[in-house]
C-alpha positions as CSV (number, residue, x, y, z in Angstrom):
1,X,-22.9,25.9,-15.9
2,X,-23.2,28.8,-13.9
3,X,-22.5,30.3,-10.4
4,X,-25.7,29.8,-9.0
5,X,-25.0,25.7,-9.6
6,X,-21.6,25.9,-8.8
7,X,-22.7,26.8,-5.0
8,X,-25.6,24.6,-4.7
9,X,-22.8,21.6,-6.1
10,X,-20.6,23.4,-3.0
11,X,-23.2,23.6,-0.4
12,X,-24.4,19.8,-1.2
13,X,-21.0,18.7,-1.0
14,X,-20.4,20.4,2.5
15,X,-23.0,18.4,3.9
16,X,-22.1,14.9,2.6
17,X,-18.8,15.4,4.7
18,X,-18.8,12.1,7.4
19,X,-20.0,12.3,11.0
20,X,-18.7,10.1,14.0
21,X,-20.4,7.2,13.7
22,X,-21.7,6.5,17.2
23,X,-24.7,5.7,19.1
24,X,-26.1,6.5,21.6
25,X,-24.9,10.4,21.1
26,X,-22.9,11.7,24.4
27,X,-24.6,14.6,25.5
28,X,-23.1,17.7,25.0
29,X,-22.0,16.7,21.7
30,X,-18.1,16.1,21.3
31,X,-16.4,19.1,19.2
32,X,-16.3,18.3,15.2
33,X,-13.7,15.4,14.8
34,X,-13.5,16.1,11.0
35,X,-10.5,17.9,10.2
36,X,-10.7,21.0,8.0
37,X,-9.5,19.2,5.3
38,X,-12.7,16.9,4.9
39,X,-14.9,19.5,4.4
40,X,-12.2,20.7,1.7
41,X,-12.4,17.4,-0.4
42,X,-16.6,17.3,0.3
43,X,-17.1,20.9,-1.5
44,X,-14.2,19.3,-4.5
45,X,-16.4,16.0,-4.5
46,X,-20.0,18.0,-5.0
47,X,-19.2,20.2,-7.4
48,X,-16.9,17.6,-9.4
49,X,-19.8,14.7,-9.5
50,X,-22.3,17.4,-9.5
51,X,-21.1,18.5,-13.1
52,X,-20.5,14.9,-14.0
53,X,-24.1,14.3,-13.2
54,X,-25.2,17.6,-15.1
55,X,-23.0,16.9,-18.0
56,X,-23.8,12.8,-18.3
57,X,-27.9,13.0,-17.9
58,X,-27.8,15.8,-20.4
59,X,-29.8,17.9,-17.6
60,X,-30.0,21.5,-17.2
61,X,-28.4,22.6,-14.8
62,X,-30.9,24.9,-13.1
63,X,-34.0,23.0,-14.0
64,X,-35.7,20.9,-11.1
65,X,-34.8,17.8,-12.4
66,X,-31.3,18.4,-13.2
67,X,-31.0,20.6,-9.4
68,X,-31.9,17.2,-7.7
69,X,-30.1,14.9,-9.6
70,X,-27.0,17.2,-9.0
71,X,-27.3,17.1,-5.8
72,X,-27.8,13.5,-5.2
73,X,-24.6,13.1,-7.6
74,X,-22.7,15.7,-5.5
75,X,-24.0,14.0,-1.8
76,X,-22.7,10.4,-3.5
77,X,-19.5,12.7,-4.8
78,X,-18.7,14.0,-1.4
79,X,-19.0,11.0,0.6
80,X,-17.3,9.1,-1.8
81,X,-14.2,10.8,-1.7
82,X,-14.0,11.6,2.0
83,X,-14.6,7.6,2.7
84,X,-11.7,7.2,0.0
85,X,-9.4,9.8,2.1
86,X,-10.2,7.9,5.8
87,X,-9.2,4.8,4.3
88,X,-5.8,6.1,3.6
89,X,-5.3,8.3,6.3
90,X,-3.8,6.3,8.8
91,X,-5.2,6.4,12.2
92,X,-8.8,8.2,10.6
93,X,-11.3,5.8,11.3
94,X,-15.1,6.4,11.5
């Protein structure tokens, strides 16, 4: 494992963080309902199921295989966990 896939785990995980779940979009868009601390537990989720994906499919880490499977497993491992925190957050609802 190295930095390089640490970051890429990080930066998937960052963008797997929810978005307000409505349509049609209000124009201007509102300002970022997500707390700070979603983003928080999105950048723990990727790199966490990132690794697991790494370590489980017995991919390399910085190969093009093993990059995209990572960062499907860190996208799944961010959302994951942020749905898993709105659930018990009371009054966070998406």
């Amino acid at each position: 494992m190295t930095a390089t896939a640490l970051i890429w785990w990080a930066l998937v995980g960052w963008c797997g963080t929810p978005w307000p779940r409505r349509w049609p979009l209000p124009w201007p868009p509102p300002p970022d309902p997500n707390p700070w601390y979603t983003k928080v537990i999105g950048l723990v989720g990727g790199v966490v199921f990132g690794w697991g994906v790494t370590t489980m499919g017995a991919f390399e880490a910085l190969s093009p295989e093993g990059m995209v499977a990572s960062a499907v497993g860190a996208w799944v491992g961010s959302v994951f966990l942020n749905d898993i925190v709105n659930l018990v957050m009371p009054g966070r609802r998406a």
